[in-house]
N, C-alpha and C positions, 0 to 999 in steps of 0.2 A: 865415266861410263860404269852400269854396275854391272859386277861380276854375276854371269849365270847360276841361279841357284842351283843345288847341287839335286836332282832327283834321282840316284842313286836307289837302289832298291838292298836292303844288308836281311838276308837271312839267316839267323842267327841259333834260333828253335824251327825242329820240324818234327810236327805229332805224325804218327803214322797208326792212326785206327787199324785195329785187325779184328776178323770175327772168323778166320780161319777157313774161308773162302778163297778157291783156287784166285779172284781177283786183292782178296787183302795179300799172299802170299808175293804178288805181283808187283803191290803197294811197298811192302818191305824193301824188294828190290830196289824200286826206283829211289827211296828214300835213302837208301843205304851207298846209291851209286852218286845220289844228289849231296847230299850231309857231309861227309867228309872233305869234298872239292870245297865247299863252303866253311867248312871247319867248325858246322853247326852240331847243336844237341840234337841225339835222336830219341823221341819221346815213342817207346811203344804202347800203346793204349787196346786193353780190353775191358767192354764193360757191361759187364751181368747183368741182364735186364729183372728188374725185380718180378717174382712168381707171386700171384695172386691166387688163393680157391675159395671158392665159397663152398661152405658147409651149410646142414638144413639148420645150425644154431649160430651162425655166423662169419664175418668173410675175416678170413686170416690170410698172413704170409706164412708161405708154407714152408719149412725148412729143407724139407726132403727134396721138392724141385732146386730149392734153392744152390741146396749144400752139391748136388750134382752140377748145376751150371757152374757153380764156383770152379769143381774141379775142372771142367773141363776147359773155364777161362784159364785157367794156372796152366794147362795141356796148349792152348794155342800160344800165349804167350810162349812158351816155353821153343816151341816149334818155329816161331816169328826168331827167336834170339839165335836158333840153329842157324836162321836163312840169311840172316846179316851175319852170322861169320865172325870174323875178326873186325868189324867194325862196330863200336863201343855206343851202348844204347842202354835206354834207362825203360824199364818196364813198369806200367803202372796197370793194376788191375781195380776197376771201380763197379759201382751200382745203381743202375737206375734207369731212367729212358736214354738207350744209347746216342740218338742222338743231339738231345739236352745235355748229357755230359760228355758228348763231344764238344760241345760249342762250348760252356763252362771252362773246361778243362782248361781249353786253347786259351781263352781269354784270361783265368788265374794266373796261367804261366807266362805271359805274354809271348805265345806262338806266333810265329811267321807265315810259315806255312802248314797245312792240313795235308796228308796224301792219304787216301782210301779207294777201296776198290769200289765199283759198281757190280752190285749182285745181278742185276738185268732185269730186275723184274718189269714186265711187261702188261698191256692188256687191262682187264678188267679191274682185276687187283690194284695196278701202280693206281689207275683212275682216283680207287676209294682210298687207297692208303698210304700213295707216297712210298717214295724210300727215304733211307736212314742218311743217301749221301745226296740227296734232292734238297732235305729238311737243312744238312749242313751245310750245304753250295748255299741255298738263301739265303740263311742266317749268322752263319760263324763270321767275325767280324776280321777275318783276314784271308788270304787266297786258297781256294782249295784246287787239287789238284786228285782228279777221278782217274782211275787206271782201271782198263779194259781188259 
């Protein structure tokens, strides 16, 4: 007779996207209360959306929006590390389309799981543009888990 194969589920990394939104704040949480029982990696993730302007002589990346979003990724990261506490997390701050280098991310590292929040957006808007944790439910190639 064969023995049942084993489909056990082992989480082992969990990224927790943050954008410093009362729902990534939430995100942290559940990560932070998930990750330990599991004796998993907590991967904190924020990431600076690149600043584009066009000028009447040519479109550049601007450094001025730039250098401000940076800081203020360093400020939520920072605020994310307060909200976990005593429990041992790895901060990573990156650039680009957030959630392109969300799925990226997950996948170099080989993540388990995803936790991020839902901003809500609603209406016309979600229609034309999607959100950022719509894009990574689809796409990221392991489970994600949206906190309200």
């Amino acid at each position: 007779m064969n023995e049942p194969e084993d489909k056990s589920v082992e989480i082992k990394t969990i990224l927790v996207a943050v954008d410093g939104s009362e729902f990534s704040e939430k995100a942290v949480r559940y990560g932070c209360a998930i990750g330990p029982a599991l004796n998993a990696e907590i991967i904190l993730l924020h990431v600076v959306p690149m600043v584009v302007s066009a000028t009447p002589y040519h479109d550049t990346v601007s450094d001025q929006p730039f250098l401000a979003l940076q800081k203020v990724g360093e400020d939520i990261l920072s605020k994310a590390k307060k909200i976990a506490g005593s429990v041992p997390v790895t901060d990573l701050l990156d650039h680009g389309d957030p959630a392109g280098r969300i799925i990226e991310i997950a996948k170099e590292r080989n993540v388990d799981l995803i936790i991020m929040g839902s901003r809500g957006l609603s209406g016309i808007r979600r229609l034309f543009t999607g959100s950022i944790s719509d894009k990574v439910t689809n796409q990221a190639g392991c489970p994600v888990m949206i906190v309200r």
